[in-house]
C-alpha positions as CSV (number, residue, x, y, z in Angstrom):
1,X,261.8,91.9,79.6
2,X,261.8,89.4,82.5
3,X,258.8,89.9,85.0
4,X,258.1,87.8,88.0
5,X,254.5,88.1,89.5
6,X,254.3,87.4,92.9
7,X,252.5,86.7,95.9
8,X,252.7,85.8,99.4
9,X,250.6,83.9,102.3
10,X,251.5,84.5,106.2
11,X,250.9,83.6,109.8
12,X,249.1,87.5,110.5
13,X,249.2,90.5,109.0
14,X,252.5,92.2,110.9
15,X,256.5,91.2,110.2
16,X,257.4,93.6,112.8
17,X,255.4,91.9,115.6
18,X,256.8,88.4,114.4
19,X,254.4,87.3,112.1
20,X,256.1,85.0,108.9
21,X,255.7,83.6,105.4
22,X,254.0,80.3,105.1
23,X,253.2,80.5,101.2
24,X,255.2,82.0,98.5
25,X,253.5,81.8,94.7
26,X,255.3,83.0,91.4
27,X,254.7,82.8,87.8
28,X,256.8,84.3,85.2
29,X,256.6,86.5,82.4
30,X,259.0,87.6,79.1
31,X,258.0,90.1,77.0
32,X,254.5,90.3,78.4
33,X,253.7,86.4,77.5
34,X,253.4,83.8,80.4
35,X,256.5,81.2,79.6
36,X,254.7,78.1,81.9
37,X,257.3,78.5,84.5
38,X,256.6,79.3,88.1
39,X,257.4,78.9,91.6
40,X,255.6,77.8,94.5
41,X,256.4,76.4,98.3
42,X,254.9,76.2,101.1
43,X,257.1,76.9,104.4
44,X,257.4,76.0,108.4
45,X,257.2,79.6,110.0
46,X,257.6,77.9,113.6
47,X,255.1,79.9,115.0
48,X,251.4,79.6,115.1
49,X,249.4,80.6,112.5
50,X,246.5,83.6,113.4
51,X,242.7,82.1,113.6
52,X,242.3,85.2,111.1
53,X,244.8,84.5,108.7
54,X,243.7,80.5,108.5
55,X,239.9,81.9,107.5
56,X,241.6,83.7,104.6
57,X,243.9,81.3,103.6
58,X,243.0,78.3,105.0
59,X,246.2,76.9,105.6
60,X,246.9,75.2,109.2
61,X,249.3,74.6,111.6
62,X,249.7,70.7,110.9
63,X,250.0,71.3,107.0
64,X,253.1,73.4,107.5
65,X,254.7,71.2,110.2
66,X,256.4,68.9,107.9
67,X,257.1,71.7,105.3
68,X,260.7,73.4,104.9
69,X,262.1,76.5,107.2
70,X,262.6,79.4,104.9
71,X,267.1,79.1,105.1
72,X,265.8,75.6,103.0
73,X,264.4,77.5,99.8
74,X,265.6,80.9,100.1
75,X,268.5,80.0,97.5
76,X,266.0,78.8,95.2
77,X,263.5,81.9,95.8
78,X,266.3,84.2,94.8
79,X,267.6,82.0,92.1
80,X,264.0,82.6,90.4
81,X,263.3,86.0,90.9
82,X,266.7,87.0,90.0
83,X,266.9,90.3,87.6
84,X,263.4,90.3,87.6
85,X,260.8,92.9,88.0
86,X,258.4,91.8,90.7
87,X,254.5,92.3,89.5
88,X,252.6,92.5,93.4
89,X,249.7,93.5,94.5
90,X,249.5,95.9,97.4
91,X,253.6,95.2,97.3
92,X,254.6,97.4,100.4
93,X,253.0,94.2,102.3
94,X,255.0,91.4,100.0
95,X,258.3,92.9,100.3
96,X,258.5,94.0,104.0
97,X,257.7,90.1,104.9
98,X,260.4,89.0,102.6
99,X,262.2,91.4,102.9
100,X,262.1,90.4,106.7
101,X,262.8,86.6,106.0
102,X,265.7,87.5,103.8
103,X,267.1,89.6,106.8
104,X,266.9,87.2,109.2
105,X,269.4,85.2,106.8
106,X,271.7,88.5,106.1
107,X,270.7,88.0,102.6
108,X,270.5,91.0,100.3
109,X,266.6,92.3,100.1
110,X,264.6,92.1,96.9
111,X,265.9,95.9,96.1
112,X,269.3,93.7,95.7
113,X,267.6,90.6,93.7
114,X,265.4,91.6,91.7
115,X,265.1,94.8,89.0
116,X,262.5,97.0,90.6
117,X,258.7,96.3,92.1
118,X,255.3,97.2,90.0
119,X,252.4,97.7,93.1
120,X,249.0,96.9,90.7
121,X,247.0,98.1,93.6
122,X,248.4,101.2,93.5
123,X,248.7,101.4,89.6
124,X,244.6,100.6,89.5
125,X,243.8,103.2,92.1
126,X,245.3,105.7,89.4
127,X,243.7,103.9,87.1
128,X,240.3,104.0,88.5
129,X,239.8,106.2,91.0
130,X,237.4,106.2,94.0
131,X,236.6,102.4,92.6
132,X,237.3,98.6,94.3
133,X,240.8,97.7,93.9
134,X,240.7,93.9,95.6
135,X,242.3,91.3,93.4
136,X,238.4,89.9,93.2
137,X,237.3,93.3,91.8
138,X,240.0,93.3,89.5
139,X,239.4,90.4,87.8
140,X,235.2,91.1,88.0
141,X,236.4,94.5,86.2
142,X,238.8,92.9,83.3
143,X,236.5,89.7,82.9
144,X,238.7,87.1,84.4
145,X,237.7,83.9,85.7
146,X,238.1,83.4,89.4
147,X,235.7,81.2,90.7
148,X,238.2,78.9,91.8
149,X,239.5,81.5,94.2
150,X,237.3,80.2,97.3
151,X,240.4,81.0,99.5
152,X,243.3,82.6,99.4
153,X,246.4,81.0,97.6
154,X,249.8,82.3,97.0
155,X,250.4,80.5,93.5
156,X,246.8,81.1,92.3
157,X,246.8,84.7,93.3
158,X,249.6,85.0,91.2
159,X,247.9,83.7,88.5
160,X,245.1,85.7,88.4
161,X,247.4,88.7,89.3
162,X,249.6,88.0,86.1
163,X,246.2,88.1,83.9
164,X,244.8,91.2,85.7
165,X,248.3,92.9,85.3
166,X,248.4,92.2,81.3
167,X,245.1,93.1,80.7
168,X,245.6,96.3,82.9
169,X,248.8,97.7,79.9
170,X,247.2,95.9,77.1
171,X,248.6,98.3,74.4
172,X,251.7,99.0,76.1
173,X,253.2,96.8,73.7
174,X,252.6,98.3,70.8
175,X,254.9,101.3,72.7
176,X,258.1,99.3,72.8
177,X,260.7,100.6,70.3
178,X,263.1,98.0,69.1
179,X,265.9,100.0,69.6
180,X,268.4,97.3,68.9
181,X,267.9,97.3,65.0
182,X,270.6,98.6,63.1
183,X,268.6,98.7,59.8
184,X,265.9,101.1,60.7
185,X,262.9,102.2,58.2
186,X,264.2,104.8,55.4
187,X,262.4,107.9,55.9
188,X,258.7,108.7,55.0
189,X,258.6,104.9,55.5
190,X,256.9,103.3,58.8
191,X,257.0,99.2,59.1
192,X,257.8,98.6,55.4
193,X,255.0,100.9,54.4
194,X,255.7,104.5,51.6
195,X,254.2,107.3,53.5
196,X,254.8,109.9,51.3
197,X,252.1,110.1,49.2
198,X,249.8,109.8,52.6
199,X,247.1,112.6,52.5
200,X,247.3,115.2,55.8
201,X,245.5,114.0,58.7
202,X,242.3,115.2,59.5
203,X,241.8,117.3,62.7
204,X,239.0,117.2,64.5
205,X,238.7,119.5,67.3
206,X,236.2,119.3,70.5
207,X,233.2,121.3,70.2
208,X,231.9,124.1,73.1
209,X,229.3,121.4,74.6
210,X,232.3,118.9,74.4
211,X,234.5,120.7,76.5
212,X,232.2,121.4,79.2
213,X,230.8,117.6,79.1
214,X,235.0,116.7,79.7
215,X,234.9,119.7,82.4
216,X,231.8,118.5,84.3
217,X,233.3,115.0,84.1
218,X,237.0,116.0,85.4
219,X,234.8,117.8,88.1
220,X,232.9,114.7,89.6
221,X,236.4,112.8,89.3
222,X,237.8,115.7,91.5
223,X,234.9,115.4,93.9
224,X,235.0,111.7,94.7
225,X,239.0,112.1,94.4
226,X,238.4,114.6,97.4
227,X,240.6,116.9,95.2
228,X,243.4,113.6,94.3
229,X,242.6,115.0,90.6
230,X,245.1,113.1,87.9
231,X,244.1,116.2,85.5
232,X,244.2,119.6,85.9
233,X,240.4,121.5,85.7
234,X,240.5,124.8,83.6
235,X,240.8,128.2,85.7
236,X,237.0,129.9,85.9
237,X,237.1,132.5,83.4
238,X,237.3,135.8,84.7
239,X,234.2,138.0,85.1
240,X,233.7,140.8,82.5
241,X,235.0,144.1,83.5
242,X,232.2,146.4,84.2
């Protein structure tokens, strides 16, 4: 599997009022392992550059004014992205600025290019409910180094966004099915291994106090959620008849 984590740098914060892409950062995974390959460019959006956006990202006017239009690198944007899924971070905001550049061109939009879009904003709000879900608070949350993140960078984003995003479905891995191989496992028989002498497995069941410590815990989720509960509580148990 072919992923393609991305991210974006622009003149302001709106495509629909004319704002651009100055930045564009990519790095690439297969099968969940980073292959060294990436994609980076910085881009002339012949327009200025909002005071606001040049605090965050700290990229200027003069930088970009020898730098290439978008039509110069667009057929090598789409050649990488290509068939890939596209890892972003608060993507709705990515893909309607490319989206937008692409547009301009008549090009097909990323829906076209690429194989479908994971938003790890969204994914770590259902994740982690009520919590920080800033790139920064990612990494503070999965231990990953980002000191060098003093501004905002397209290409380093992605960087850190690629390790936040694997250690976010570590295990997920271990899920995949190789459904490819013709000589499957006999049965009782698991990864080379004789099952059939294994003794049953042991069942442990939740005890009265457990329950109620996992119902007063769903409980506080559902309060800060505002009600945005992932789990369903248990129905109150009706009141003895009289």
């Amino acid at each position: 599997m072919r992923q393609i984590v991305l991210d974006t740098e622009t003149t302001g914060l709106e495509w629909r009022n004319g704002d651009r892409v100055i930045e564009i950062g990519c790095v690439e995974l297969v099968d969940r392992k980073l292959t060294g390959r990436h994609y980076h460019v910085y881009i002339n959006p012949d327009r200025e550059i909002d005071i606001g956006a040049i605090e965050v990202h700290g990229i200027t006017n003069e930088f970009l004014a020898d730098k290439p239009r978008f039509k110069d690198v667009v057929a090598e944007f789409e050649d990488f992205v290509r068939d890939g899924e596209l890892v972003i971070h608060n993507a709705a905001f990515d893909v309607g600025f490319l989206d937008n550049e692409l547009g301009l061109l008549n090009r097909d939009r990323l829906n076209v290019i690429c194989g479908g879009v994971i938003d790890t904003l969204k994914m770590a709000k259902e994740m982690n409910p009520g919590k920080k879900a800033t790139l920064d608070a990612l990494c503070d949350r999965y231990e990953i180094d980002n000191a060098r993140r003093t501004l905002h960078g397209a290409l380093l984003d992605a960087e850190l966004l690629a390790e936040v995003y694997l250690a976010m479905t570590r295990g997920q891995e271990s899920l995949i099915i190789g459904l490819d191989d013709d000589d499957g496992p006999a049965d009782n028989v698991a990864g080379g291994v004789d099952l059939s002498n294994r003794a049953p497995l042991r069942v442990v069941r939740a005890s009265d106090d457990e329950l109620q410590a996992h119902n007063d815990v769903l409980s506080e989720i559902a309060k800060a959620t505002k009600g945005a509960c992932m789990w369903l509580l248990p129905e109150p148990a009706e009141a003895p008849a009289e």
